[in-house]
N, C-alpha and C positions, 0 to 999 in steps of 0.2 A: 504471701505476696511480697516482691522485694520491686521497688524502682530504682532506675539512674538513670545515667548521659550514657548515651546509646554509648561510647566507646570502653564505659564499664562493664556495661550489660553485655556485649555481645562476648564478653568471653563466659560470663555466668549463665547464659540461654541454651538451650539444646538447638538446635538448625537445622536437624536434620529432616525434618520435615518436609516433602511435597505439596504444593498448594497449586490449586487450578485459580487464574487467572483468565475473565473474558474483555476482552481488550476488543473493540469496533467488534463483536458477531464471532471471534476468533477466540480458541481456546488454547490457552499456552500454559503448561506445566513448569510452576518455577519452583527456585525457594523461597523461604521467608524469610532470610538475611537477606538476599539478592534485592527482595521486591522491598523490603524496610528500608536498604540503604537507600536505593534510589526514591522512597517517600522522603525519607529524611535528608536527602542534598536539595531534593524540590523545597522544601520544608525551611530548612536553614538560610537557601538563597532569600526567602523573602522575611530573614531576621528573625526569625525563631527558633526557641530554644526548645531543645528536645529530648524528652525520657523515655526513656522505653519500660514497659510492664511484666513482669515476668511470675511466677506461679509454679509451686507444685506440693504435690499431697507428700504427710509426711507420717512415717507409723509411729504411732508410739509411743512405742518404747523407743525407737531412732531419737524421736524428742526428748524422752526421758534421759538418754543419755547424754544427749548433746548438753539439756538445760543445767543438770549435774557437773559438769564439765564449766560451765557457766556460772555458776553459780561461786565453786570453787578457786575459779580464777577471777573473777569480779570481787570477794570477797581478800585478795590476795595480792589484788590493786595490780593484775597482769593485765597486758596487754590483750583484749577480748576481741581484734581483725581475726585473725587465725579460724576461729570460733564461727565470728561471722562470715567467713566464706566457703565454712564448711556446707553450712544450712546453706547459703545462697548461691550451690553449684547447679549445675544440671535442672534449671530451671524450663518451664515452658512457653514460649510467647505470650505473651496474654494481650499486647498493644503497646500503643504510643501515644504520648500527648505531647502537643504543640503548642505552646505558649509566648505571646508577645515579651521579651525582655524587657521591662523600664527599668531594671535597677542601676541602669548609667544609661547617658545618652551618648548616642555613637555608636552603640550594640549590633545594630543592623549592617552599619556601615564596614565597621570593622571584620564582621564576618564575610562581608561580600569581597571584599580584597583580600580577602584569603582564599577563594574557592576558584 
């Protein structure tokens, strides 16, 4: 499982996925970048902060090599990003969460004059 700020996550998520949507009795085939973004402008307008969840299965020996790779360069005081956006590419949706910001006041505000 890997989280962030939705504009991290959406380049590490896979998208391509088809979702059925029933809107009023009507059925609309979207995506689930399409249909996230627009949760999360809804979302953000009313000052909240947002992550998106993301998931995928990993073999192995994939692991085995990656953590060896890791281990190596952690041990070698390298720089371990590279590493971690190996593992956290081509991930699968898994959600979002929306949280009230208090860690300043104004948060709300500030967001809203930007949108």
């Amino acid at each position: 499982f890997s989280k962030g700020a939705d504009t991290v996550m959406n380049k590490k998520i896979n998208w391509n996925k088809p979702i059925l949507v029933d809107i009023n009795d009507n059925n609309i085939v979207s995506n689930e970048k399409i249909l996230c973004e627009k949760i999360s402008e809804l979302l953000c307008k009313e000052g909240l902060r947002i992550l998106f969840l993301g998931f995928k299965e990993i073999k192995r020996e994939d692991y085995e090599l990656w953590n060896n790779a890791y281990t190596i360069k952690q041990k070698n005081g390298h720089s371990l990003d590279a590493l971690y956006d190996l593992i956290e590419e081509n991930l699968n949706f898994a959600g979002l969460t929306a949280i009230e910001d208090k860690l300043q006041d104004g948060v709300d505000q500030a967001i809203k004059s930007i949108m």
